[in-house]
PyMOL Python script that loads the backbone (N, CA, C, O; Angstrom):
from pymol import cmd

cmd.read_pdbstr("""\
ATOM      1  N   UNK A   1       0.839  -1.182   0.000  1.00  0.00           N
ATOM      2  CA  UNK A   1       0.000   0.000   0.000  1.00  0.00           C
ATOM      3  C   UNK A   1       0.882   1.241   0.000  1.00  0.00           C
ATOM      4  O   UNK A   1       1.914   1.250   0.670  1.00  0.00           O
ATOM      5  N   UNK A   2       0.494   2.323  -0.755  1.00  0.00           N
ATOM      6  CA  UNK A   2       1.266   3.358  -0.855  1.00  0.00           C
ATOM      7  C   UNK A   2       1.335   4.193   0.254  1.00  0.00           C
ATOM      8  O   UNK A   2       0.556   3.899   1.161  1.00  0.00           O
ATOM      9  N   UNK A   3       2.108   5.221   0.439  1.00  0.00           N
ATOM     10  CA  UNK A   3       2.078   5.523   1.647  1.00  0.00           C
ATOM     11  C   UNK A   3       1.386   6.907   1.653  1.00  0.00           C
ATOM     12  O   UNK A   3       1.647   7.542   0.631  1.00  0.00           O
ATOM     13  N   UNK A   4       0.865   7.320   2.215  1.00  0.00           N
ATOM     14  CA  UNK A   4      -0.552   8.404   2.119  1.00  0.00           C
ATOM     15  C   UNK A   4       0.512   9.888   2.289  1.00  0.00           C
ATOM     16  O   UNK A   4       1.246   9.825   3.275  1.00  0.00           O
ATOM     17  N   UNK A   5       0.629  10.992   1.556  1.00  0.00           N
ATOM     18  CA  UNK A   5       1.382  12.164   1.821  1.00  0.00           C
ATOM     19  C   UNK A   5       0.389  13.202   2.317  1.00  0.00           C
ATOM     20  O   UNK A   5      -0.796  13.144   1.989  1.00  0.00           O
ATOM     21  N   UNK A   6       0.809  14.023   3.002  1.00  0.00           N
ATOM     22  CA  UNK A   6       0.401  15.251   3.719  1.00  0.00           C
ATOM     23  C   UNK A   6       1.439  16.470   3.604  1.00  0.00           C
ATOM     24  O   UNK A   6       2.631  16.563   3.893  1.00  0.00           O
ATOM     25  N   UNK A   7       0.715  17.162   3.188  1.00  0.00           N
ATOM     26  CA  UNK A   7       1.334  18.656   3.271  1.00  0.00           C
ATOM     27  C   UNK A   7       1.329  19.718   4.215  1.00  0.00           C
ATOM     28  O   UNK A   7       0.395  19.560   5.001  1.00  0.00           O
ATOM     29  N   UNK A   8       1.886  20.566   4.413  1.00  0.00           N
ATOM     30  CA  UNK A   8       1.877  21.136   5.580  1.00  0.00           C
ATOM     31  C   UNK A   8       2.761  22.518   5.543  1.00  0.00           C
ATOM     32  O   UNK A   8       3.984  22.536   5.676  1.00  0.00           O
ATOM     33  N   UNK A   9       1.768  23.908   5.299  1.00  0.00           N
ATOM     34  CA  UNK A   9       2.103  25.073   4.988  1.00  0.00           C
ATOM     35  C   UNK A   9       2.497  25.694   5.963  1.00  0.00           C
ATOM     36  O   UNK A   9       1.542  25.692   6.740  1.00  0.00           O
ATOM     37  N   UNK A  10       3.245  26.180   6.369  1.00  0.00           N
ATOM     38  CA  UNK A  10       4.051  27.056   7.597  1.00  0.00           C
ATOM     39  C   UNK A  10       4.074  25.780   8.804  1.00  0.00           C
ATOM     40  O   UNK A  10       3.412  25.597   9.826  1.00  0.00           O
ATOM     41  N   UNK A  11       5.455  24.827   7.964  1.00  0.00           N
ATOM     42  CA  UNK A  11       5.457  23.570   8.773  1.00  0.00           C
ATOM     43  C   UNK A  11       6.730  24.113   9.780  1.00  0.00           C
ATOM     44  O   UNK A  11       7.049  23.259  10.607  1.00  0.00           O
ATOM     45  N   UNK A  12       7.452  25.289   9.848  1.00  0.00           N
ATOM     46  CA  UNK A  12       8.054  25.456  10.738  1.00  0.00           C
ATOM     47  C   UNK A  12       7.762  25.966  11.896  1.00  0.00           C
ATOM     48  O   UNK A  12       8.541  25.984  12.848  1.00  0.00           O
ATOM     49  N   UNK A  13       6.299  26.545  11.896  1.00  0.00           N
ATOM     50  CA  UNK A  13       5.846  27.173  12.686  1.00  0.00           C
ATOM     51  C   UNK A  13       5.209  26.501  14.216  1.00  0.00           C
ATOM     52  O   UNK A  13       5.085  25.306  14.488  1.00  0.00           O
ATOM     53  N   UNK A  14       4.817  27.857  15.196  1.00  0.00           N
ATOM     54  CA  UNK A  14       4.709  26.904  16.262  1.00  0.00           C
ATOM     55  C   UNK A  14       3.699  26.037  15.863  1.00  0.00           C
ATOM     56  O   UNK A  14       3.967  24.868  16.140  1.00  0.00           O
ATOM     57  N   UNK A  15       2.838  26.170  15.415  1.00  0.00           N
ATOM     58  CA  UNK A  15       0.684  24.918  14.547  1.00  0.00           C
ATOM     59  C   UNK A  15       1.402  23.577  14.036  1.00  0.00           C
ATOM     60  O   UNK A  15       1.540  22.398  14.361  1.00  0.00           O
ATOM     61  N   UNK A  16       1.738  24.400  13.132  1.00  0.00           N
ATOM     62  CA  UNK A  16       2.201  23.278  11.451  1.00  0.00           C
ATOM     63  C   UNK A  16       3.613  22.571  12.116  1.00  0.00           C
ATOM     64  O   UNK A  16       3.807  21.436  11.681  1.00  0.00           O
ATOM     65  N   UNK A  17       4.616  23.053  13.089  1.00  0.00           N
ATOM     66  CA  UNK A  17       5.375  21.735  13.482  1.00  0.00           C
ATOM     67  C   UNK A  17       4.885  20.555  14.469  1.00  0.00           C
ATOM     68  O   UNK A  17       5.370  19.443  14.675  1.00  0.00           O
ATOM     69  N   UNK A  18       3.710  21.218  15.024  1.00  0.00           N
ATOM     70  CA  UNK A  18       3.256  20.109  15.905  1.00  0.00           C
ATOM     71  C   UNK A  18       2.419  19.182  15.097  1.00  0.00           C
ATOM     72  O   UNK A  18       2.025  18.068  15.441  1.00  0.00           O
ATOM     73  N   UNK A  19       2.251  19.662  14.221  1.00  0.00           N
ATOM     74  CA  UNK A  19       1.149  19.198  13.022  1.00  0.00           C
ATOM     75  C   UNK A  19       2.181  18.247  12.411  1.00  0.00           C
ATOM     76  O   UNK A  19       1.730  17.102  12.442  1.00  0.00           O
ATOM     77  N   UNK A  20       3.175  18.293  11.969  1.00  0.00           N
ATOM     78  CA  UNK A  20       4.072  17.235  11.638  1.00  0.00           C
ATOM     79  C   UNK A  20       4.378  16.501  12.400  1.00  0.00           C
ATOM     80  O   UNK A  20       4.515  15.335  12.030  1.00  0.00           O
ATOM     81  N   UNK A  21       4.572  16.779  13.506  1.00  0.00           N
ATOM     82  CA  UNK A  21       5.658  15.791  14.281  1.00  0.00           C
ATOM     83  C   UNK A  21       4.029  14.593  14.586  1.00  0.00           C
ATOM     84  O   UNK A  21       4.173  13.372  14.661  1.00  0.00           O
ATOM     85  N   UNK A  22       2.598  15.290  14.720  1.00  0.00           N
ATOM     86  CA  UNK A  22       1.389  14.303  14.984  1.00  0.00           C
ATOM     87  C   UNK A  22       1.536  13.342  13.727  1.00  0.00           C
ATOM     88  O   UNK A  22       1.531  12.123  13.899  1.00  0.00           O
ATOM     89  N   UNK A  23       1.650  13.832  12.615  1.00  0.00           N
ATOM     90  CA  UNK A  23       0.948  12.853  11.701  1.00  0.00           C
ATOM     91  C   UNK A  23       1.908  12.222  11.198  1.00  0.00           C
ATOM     92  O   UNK A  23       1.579  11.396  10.347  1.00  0.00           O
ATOM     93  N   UNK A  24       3.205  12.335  11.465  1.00  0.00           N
ATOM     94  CA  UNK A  24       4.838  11.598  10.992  1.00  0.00           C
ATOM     95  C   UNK A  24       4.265  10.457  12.206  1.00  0.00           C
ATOM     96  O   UNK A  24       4.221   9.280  11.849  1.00  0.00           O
ATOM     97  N   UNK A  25       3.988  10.676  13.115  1.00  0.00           N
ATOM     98  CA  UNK A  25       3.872   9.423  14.160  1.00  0.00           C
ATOM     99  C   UNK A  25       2.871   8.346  13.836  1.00  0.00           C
ATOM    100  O   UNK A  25       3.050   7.160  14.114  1.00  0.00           O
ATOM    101  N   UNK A  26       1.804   8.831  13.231  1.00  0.00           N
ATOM    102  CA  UNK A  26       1.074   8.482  12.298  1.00  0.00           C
ATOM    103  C   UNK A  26       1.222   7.204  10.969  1.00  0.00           C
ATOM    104  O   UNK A  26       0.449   6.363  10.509  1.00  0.00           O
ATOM    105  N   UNK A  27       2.182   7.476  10.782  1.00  0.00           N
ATOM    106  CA  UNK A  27       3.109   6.747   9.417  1.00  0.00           C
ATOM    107  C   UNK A  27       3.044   7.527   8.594  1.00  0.00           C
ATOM    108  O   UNK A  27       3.839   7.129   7.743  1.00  0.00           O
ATOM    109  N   UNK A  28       2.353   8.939   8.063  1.00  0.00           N
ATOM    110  CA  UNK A  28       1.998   9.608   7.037  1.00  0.00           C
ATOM    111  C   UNK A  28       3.821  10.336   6.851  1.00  0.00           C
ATOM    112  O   UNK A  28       4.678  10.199   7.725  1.00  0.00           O
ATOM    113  N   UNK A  29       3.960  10.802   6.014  1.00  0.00           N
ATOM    114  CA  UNK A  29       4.870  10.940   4.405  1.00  0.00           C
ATOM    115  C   UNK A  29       4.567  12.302   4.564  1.00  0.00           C
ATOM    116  O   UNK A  29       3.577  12.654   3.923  1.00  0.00           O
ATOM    117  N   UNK A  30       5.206  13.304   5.325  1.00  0.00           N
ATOM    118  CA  UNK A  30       5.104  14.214   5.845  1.00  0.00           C
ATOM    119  C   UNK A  30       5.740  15.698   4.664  1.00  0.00           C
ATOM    120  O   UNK A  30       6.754  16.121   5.220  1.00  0.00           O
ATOM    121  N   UNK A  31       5.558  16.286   3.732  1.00  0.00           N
ATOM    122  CA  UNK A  31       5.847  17.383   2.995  1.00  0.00           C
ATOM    123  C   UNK A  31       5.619  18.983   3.494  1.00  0.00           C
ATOM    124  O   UNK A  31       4.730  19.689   3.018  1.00  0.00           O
ATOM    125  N   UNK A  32       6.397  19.358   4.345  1.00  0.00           N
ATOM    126  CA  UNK A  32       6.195  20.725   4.526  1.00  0.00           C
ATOM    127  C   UNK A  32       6.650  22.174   4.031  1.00  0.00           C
ATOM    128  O   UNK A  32       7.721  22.049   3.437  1.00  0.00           O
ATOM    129  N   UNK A  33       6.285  23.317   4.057  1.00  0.00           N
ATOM    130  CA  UNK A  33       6.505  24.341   3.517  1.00  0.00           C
ATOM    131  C   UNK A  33       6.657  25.250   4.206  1.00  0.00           C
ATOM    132  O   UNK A  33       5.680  25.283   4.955  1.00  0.00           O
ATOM    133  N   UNK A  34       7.776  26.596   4.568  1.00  0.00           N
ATOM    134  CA  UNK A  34       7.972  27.150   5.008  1.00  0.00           C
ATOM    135  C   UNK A  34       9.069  28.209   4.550  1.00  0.00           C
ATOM    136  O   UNK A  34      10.205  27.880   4.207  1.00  0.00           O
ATOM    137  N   UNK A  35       8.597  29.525   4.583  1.00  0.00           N
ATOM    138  CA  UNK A  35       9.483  30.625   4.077  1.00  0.00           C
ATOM    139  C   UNK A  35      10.062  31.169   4.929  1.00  0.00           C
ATOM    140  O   UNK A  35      10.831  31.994   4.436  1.00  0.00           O
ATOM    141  N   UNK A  36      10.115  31.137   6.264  1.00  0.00           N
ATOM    142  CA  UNK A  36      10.608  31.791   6.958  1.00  0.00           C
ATOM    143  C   UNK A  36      10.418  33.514   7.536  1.00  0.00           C
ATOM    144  O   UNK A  36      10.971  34.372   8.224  1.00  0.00           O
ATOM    145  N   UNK A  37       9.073  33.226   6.589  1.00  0.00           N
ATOM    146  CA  UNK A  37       8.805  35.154   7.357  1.00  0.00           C
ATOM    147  C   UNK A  37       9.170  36.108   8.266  1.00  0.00           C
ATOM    148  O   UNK A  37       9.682  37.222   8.160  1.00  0.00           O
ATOM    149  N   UNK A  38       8.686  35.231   9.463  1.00  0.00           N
ATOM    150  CA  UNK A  38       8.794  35.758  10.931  1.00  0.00           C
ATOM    151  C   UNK A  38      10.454  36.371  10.925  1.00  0.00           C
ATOM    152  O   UNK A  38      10.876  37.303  11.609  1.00  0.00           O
ATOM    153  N   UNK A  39      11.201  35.558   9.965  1.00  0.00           N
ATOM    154  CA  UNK A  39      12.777  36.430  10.305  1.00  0.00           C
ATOM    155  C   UNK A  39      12.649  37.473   9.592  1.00  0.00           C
ATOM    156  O   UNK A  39      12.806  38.472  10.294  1.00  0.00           O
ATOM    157  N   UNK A  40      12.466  37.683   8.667  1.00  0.00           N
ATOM    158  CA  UNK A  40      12.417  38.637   7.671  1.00  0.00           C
ATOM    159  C   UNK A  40      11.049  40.202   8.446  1.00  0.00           C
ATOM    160  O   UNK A  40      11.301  41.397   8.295  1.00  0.00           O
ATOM    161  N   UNK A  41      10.131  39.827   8.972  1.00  0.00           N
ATOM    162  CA  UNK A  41       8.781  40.787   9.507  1.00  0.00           C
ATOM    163  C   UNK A  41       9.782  41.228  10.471  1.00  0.00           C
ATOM    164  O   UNK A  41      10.298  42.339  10.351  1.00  0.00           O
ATOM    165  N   UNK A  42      10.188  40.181  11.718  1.00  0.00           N
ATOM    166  CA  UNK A  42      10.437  40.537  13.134  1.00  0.00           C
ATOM    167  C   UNK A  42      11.873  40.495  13.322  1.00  0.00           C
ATOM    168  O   UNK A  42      12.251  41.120  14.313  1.00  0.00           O
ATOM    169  N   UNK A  43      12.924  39.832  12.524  1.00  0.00           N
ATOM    170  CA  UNK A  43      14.389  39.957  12.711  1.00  0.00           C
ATOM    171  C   UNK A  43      14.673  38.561  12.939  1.00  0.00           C
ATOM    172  O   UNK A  43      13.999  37.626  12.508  1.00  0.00           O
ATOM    173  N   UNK A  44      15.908  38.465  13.775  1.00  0.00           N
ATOM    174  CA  UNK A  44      17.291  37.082  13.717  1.00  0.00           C
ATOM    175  C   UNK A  44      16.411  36.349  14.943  1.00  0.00           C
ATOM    176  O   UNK A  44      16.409  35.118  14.954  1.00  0.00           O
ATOM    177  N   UNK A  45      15.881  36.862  15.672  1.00  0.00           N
ATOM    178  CA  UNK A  45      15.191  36.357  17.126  1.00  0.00           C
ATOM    179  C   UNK A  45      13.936  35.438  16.885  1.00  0.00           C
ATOM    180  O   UNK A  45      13.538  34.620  17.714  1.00  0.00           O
ATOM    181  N   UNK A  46      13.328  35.675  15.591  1.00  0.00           N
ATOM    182  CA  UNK A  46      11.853  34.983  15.317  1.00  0.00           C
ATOM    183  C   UNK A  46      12.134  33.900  14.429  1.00  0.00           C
ATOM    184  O   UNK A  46      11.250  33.099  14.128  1.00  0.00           O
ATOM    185  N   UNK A  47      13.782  33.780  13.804  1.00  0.00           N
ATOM    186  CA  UNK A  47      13.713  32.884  12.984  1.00  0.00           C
ATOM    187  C   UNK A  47      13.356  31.138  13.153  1.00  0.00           C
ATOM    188  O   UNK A  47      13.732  30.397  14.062  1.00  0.00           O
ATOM    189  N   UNK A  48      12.572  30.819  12.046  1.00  0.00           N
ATOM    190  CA  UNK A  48      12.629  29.138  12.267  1.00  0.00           C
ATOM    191  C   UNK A  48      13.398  28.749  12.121  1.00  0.00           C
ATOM    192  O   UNK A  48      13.206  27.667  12.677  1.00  0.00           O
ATOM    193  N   UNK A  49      14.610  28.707  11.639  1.00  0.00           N
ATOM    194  CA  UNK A  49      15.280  27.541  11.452  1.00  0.00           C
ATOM    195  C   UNK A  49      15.050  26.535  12.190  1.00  0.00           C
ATOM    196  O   UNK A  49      14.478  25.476  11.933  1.00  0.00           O
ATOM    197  N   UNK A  50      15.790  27.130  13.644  1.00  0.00           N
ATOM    198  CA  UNK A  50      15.996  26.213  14.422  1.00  0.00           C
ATOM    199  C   UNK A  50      14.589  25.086  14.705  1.00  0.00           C
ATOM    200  O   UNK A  50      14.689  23.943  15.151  1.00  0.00           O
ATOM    201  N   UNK A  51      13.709  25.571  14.429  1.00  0.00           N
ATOM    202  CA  UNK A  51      12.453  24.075  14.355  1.00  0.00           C
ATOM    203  C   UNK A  51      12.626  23.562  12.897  1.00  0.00           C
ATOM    204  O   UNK A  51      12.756  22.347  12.750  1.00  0.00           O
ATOM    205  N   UNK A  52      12.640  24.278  11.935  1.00  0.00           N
ATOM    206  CA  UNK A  52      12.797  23.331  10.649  1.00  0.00           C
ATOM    207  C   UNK A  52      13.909  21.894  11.183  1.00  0.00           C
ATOM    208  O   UNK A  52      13.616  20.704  11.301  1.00  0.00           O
ATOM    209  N   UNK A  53      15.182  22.579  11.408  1.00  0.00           N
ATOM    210  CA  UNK A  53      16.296  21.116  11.859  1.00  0.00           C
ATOM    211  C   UNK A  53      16.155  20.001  12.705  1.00  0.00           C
ATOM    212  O   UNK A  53      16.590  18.853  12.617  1.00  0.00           O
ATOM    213  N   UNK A  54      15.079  20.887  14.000  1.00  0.00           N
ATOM    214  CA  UNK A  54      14.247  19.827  14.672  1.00  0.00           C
ATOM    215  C   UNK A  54      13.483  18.930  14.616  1.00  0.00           C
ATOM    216  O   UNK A  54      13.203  17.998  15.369  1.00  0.00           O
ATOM    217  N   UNK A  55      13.066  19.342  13.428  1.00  0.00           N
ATOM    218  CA  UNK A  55      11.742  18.669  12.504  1.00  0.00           C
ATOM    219  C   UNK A  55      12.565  17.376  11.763  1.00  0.00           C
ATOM    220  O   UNK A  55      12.333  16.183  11.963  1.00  0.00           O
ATOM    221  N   UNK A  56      13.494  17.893  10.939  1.00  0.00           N
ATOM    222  CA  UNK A  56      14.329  16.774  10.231  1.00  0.00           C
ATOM    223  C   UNK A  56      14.889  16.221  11.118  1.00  0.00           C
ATOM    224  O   UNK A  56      14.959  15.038  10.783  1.00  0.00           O
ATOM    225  N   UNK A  57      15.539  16.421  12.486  1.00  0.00           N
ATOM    226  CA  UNK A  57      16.089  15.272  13.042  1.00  0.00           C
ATOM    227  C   UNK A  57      15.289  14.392  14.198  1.00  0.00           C
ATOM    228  O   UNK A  57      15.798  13.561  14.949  1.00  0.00           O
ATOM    229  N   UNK A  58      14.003  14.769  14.142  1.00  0.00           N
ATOM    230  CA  UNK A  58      13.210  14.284  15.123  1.00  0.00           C
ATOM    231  C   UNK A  58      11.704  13.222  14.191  1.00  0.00           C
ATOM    232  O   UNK A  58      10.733  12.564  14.564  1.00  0.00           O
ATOM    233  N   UNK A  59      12.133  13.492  13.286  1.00  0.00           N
ATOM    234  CA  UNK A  59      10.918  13.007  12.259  1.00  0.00           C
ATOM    235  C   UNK A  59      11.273  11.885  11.535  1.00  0.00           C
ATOM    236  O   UNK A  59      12.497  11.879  11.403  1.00  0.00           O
ATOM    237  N   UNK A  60      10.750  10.930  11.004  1.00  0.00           N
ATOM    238  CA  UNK A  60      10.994   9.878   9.539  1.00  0.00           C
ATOM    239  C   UNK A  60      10.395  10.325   8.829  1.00  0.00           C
ATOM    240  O   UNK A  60      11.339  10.772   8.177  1.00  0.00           O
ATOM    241  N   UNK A  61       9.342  10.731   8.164  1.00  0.00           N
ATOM    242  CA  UNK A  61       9.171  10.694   7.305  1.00  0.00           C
ATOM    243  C   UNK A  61       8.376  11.985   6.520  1.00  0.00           C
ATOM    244  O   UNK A  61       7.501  12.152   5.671  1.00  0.00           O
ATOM    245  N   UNK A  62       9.319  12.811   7.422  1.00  0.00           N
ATOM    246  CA  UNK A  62       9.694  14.678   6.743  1.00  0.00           C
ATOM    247  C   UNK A  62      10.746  14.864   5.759  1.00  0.00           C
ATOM    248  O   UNK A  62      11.818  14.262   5.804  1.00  0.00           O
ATOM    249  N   UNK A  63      10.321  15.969   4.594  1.00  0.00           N
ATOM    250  CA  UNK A  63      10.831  16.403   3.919  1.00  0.00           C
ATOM    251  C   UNK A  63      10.351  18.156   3.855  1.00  0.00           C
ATOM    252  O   UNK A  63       9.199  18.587   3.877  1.00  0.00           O
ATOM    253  N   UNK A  64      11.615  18.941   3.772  1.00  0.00           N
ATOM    254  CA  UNK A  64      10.530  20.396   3.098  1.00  0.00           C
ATOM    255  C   UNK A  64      10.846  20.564   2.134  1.00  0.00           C
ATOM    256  O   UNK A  64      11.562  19.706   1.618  1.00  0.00           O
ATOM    257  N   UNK A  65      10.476  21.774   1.368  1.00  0.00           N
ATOM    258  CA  UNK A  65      10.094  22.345   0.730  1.00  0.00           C
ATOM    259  C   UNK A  65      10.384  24.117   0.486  1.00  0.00           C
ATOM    260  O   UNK A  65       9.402  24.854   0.561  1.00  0.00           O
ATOM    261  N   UNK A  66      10.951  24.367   0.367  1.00  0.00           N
ATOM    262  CA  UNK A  66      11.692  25.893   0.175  1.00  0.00           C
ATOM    263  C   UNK A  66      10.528  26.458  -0.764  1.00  0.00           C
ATOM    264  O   UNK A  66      10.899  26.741  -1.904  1.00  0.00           O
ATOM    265  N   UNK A  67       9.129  26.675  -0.455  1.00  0.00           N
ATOM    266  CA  UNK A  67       8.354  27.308  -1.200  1.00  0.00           C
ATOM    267  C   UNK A  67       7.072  28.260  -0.339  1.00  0.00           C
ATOM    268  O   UNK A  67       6.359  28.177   0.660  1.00  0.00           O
ATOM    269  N   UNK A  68       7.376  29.252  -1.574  1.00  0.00           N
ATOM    270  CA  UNK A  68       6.680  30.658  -0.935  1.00  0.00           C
ATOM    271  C   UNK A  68       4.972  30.523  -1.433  1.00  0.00           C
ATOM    272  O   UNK A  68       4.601  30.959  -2.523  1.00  0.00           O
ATOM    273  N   UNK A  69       4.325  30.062  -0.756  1.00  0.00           N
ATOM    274  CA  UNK A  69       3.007  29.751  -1.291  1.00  0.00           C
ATOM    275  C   UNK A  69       2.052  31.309  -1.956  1.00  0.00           C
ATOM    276  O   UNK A  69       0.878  31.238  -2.320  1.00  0.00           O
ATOM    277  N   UNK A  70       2.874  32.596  -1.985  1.00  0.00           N
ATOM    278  CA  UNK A  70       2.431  33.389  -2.645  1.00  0.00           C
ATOM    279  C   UNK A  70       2.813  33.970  -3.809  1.00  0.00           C
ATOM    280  O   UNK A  70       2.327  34.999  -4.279  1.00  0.00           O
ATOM    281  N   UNK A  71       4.214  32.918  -4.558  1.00  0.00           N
ATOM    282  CA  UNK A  71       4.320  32.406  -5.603  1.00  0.00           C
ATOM    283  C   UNK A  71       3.665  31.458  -6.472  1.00  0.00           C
ATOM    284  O   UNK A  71       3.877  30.259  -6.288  1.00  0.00           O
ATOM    285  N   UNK A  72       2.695  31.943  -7.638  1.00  0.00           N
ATOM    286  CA  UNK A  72       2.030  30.897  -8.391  1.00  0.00           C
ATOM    287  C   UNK A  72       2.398  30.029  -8.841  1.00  0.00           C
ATOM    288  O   UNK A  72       1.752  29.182  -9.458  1.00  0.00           O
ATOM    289  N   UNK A  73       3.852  30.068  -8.562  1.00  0.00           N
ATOM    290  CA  UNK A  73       4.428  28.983 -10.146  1.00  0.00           C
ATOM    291  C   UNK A  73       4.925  27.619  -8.853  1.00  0.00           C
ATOM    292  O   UNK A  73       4.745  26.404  -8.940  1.00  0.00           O
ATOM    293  N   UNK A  74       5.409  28.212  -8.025  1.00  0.00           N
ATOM    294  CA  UNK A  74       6.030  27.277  -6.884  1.00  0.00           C
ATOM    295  C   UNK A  74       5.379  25.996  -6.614  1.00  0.00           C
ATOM    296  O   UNK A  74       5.715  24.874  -6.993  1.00  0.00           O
ATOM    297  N   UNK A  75       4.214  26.423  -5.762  1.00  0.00           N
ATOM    298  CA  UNK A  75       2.929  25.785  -5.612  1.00  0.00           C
ATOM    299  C   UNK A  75       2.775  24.579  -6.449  1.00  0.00           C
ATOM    300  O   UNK A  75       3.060  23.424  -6.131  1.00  0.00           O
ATOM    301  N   UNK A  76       2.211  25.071  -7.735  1.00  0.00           N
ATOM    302  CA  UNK A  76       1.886  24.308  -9.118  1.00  0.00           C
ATOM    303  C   UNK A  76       3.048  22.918  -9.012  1.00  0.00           C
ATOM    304  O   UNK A  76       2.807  21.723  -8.838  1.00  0.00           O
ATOM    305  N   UNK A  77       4.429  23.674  -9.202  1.00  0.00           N
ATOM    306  CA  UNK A  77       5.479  22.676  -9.349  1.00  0.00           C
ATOM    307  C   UNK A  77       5.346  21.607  -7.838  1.00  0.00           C
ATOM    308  O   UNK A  77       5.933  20.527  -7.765  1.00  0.00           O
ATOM    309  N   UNK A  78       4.501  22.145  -6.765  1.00  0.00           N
ATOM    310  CA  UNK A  78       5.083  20.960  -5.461  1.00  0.00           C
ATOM    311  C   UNK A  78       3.326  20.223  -5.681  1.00  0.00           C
ATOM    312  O   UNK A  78       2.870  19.604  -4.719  1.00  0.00           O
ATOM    313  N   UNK A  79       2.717  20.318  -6.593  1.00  0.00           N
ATOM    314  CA  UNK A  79       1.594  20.047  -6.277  1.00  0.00           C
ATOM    315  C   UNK A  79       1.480  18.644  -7.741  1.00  0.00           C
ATOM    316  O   UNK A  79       0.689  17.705  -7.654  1.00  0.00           O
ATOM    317  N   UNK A  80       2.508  18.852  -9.035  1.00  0.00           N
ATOM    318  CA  UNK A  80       3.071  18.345  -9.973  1.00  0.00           C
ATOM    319  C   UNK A  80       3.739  16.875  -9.371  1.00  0.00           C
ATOM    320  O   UNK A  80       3.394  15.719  -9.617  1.00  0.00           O
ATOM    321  N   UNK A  81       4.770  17.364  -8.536  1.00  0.00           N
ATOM    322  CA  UNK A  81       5.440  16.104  -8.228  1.00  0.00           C
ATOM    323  C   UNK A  81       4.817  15.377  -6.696  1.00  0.00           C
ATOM    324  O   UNK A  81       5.467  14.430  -6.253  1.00  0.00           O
ATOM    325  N   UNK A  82       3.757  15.769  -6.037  1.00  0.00           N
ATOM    326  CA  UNK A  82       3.017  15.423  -5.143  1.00  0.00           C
ATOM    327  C   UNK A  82       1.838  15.019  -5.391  1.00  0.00           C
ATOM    328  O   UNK A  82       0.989  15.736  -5.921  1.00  0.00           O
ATOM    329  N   UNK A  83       1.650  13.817  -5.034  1.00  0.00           N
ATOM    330  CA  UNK A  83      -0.409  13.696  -4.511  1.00  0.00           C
ATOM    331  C   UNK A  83      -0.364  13.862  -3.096  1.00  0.00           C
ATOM    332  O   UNK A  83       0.366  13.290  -2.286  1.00  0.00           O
ATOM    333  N   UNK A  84      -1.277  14.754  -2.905  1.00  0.00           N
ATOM    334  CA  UNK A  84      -1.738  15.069  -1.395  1.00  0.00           C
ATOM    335  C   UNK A  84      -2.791  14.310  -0.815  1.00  0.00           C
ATOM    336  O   UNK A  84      -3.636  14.227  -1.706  1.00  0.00           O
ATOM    337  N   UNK A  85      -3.258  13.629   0.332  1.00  0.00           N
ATOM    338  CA  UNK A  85      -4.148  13.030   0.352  1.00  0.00           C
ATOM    339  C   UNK A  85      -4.855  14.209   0.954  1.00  0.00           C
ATOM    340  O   UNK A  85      -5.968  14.548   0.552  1.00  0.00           O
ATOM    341  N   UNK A  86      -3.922  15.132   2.361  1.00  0.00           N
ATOM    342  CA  UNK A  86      -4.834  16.254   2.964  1.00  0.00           C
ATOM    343  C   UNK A  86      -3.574  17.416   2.859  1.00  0.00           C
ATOM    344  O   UNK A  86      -2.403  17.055   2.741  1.00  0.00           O
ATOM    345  N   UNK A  87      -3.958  18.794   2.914  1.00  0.00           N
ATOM    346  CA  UNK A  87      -3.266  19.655   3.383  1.00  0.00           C
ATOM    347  C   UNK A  87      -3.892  20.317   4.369  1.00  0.00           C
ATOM    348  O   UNK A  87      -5.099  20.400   4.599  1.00  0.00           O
ATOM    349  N   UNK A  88      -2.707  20.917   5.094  1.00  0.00           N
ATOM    350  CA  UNK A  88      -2.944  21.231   6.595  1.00  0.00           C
ATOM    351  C   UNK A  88      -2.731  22.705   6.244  1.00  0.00           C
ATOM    352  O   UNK A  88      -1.820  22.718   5.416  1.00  0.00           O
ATOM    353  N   UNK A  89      -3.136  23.923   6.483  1.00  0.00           N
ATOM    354  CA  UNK A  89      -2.911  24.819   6.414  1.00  0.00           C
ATOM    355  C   UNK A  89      -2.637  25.796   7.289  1.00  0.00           C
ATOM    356  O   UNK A  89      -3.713  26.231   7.699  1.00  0.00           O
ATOM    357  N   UNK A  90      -1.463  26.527   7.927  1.00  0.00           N
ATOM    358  CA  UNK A  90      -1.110  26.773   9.437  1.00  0.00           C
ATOM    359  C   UNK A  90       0.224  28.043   8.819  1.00  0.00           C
ATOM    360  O   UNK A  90       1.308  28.362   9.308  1.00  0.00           O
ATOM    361  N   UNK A  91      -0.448  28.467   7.652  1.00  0.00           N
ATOM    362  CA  UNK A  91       1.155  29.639   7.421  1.00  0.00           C
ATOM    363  C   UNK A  91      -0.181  30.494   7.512  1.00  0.00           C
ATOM    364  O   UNK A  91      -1.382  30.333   7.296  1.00  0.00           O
ATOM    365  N   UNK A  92       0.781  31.607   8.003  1.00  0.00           N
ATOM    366  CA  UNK A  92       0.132  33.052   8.426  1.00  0.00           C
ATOM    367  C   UNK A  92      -0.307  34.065   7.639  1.00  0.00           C
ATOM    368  O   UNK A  92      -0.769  35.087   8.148  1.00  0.00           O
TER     369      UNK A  92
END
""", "prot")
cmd.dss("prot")
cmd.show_as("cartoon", "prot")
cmd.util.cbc("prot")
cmd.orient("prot")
């Protein structure tokens, strides 16, 4: 059986990482997205990184995604090489 994928828009965030780390436990095939705003709005102090790395070393079956979901073309292309079964939506 294939393994069911989920997406997950502002997966670095405080929503959307807890939202991964639930449904990676899950068995689900975890695809998240995250631009990193909060550094860029609020400065060096708000940045995600540091949960994106948490995410990859605390997860199996996470991957991200370096895409700005208010780019049209981005989207299209992660939605091309993905079937989603659900997306989670948790970017700001």
């Amino acid at each position: 059986m294939k393994q069911k994928t989920i997406l997950v828009t502002g997966s670095s965030g405080l929503i959307g990482s807890e939202v991964v780390v639930y449904f990676d436990l899950q068995g689900y095939r975890m695809v998240g997205v995250n631009n990193n705003m909060p550094r860029e709005s609020f400065g060096p102090a708000d940045d995600t990184l540091w949960n994106l790395q948490r995410l990859k070393d605390a997860t199996r079956n996470f991957v991200h995604a370096n895409v700005d979901i208010r780019d049209r073309a981005a989207p299209k292309d992660l939605f091309s090489a993905h079937s989603f079964e659900l997306i989670v939506d948790c970017a700001a």
